[in-house]
N, C-alpha and C positions, 0 to 999 in steps of 0.2 A: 248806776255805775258810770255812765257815760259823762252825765254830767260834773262827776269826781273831775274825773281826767282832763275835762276841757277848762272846769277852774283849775287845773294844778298845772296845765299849758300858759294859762293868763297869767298866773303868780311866778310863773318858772319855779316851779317845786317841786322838790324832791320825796318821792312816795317809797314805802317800801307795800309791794303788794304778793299775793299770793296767785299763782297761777297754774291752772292747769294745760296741758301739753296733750299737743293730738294722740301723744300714744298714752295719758291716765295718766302721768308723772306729774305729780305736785311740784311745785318749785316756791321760793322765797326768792324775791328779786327787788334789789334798789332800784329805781328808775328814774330818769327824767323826761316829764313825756316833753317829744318835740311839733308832732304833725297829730292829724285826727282825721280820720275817714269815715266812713258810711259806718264798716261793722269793722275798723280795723284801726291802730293806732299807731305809730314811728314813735319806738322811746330809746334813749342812753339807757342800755344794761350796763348795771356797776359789776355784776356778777362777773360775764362774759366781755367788759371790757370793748363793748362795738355798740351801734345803733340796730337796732333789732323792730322785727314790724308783730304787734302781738294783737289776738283777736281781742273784741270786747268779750263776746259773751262768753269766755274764756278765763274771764278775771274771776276771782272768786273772793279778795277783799282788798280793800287801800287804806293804808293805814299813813299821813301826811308825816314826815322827817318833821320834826321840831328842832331848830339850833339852836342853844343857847349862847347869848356871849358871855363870855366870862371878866368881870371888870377888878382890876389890880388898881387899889386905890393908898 
């Protein structure tokens, strides 16, 4: 997992991952990660709108934003 995050820090990429929460609560959260630490990580939550610091072994999946462009020809 760790490795996910620190390519999607290099790309500046936007994840939407799955996470769980100290009290058992599942959540769905857009993110973009910014920083990386030892067991912890600083990402933009889209959800909540602020910079938020979330565990690794915490994450339960990552799934990479694909955009497409759309071309008018």
């Amino acid at each position: 997992m760790r490795n996910q995050i620190v390519k999607s820090a290099e790309y500046n990429q936007v994840l939407d991952m799955m996470y769980l929460a100290k009290d058992g609560q599942i959540s769905k959260r857009r993110i973009n990660v910014l920083q990386i630490g030892e067991a912890s990580f600083r990402a933009y939550c889209f959800l909540r709108k602020s910079k938020r610091t979330f565990t690794i072994i915490n994450v339960l999946a990552l799934v990479p934003i694909v955009l497409k462009e759309s071309r008018v020809i």
